[in-house]
N, C-alpha and C positions, 0 to 999 in steps of 0.2 A: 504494500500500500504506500511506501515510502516514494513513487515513482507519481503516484496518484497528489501533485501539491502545484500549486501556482510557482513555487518555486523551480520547476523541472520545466524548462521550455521544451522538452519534446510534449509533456503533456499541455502545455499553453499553444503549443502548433497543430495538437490533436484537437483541442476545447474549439478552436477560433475556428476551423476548416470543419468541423461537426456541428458549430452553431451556424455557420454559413450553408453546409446545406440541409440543415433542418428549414432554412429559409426558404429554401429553394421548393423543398418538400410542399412544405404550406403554402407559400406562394403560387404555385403550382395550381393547388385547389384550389386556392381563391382566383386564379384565372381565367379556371373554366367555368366557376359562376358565375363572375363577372361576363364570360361571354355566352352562358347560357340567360343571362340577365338581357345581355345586348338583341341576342338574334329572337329572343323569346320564346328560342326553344333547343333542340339538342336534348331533348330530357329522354331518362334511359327506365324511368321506370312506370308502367300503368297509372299508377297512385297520382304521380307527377299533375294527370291530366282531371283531379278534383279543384272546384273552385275554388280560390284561397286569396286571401290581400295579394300575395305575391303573382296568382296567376288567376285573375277577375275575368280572363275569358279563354279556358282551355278550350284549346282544340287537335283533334287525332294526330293533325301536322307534326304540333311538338316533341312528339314520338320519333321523328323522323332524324336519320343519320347528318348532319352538320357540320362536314367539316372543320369548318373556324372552330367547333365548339368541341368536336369528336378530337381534332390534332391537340388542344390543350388537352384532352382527358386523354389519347396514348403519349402526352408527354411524362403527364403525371402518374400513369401506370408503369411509364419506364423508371423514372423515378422512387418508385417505390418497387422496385426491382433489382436497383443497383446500389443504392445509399446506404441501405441495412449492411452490408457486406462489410462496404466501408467502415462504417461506425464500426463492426464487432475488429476485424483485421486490426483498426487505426488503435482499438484499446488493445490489443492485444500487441500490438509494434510499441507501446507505452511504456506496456509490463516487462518486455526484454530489455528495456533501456537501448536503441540502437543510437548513432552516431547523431547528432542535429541535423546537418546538413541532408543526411541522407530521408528522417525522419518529414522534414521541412519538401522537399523534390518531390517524393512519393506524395505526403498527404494535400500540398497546396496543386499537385501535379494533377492529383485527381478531382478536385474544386474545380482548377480549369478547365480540363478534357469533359466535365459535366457542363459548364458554363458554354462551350464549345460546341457541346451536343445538344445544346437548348437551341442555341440560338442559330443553330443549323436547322431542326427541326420545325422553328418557327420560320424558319426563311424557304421552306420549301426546298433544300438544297436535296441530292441525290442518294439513295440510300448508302451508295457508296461513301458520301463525306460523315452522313450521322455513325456507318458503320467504325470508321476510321478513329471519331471520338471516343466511341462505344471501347472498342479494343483498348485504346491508350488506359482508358479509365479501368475497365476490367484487367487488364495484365498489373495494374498498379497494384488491388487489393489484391490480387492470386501473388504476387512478388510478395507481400505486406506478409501473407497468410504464411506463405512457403517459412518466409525470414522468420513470424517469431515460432512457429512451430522446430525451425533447424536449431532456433535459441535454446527455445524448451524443453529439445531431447539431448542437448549436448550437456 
């Protein structure tokens, strides 16, 4: 637990890059409400389409697939498919105590191959550029996992 303190900048590198994409996480969903807010619809579930303050005149439409409003909701499902990883990997690259620098490359490395794949995704770029962030970011936490696992058993 000695590794677990503000005083330990690898854990102040893990804290700052896990509170950024908790951000992301959340932001995320608040994006695609916002733009299921905007299009006035996008909505994924039956129930959706009862009268409510928020939706004073459903209709069957809003059931209907939306891009604008579907690309925020598979951003947000990629997200919540890749971050978790992260997070457990990054506490566990803590607890071996690795080098700063290396700690700092890996985990800011992965913020921005995420940041990268956002904002590919949102631009409509080619499956082959989202894929290309995807890997960076993925090979980081499998590198992250490999590291403190070869810690752990030596």
């Amino acid at each position: 637990m000695d590794h677990l303190t503000l005083e330990n900048p690898v854990f102040v590198t893990y804290a700052i890059a896990s509170a950024l994409m908790v951000l992301k996480i959340m932001g995320q969903g608040w994006m695609t409400v916002f733009r299921m807010m905007r299009k006035d619809g996008g909505f994924v579930s039956p129930e959706d389409l009862r009268k409510t303050p928020l939706n004073p005149n459903p209709r069957p439409e809003q059931l209907e697939i939306d891009d604008y409003v579907d690309r925020s909701r598979r951003m947000h499902r990629n997200d919540l498919e890749n971050i978790p990883g992260f997070w457990m990997a990054g506490f566990l690259m803590v607890m071996v105590a690795p080098p700063l620098w290396l700690a700092q490359v890996l985990m800011y490395g992965f913020v921005a191959a995420r940041a990268a794949h956002a904002v590919a995704y949102a631009t409509k770029q080619t499956h082959d550029i989202r894929a290309t962030f995807y890997t960076i970011g993925s090979l980081i936490v499998i590198f992250m996992a490999l590291y403190a696992l070869w810690a752990l058993l030596l």
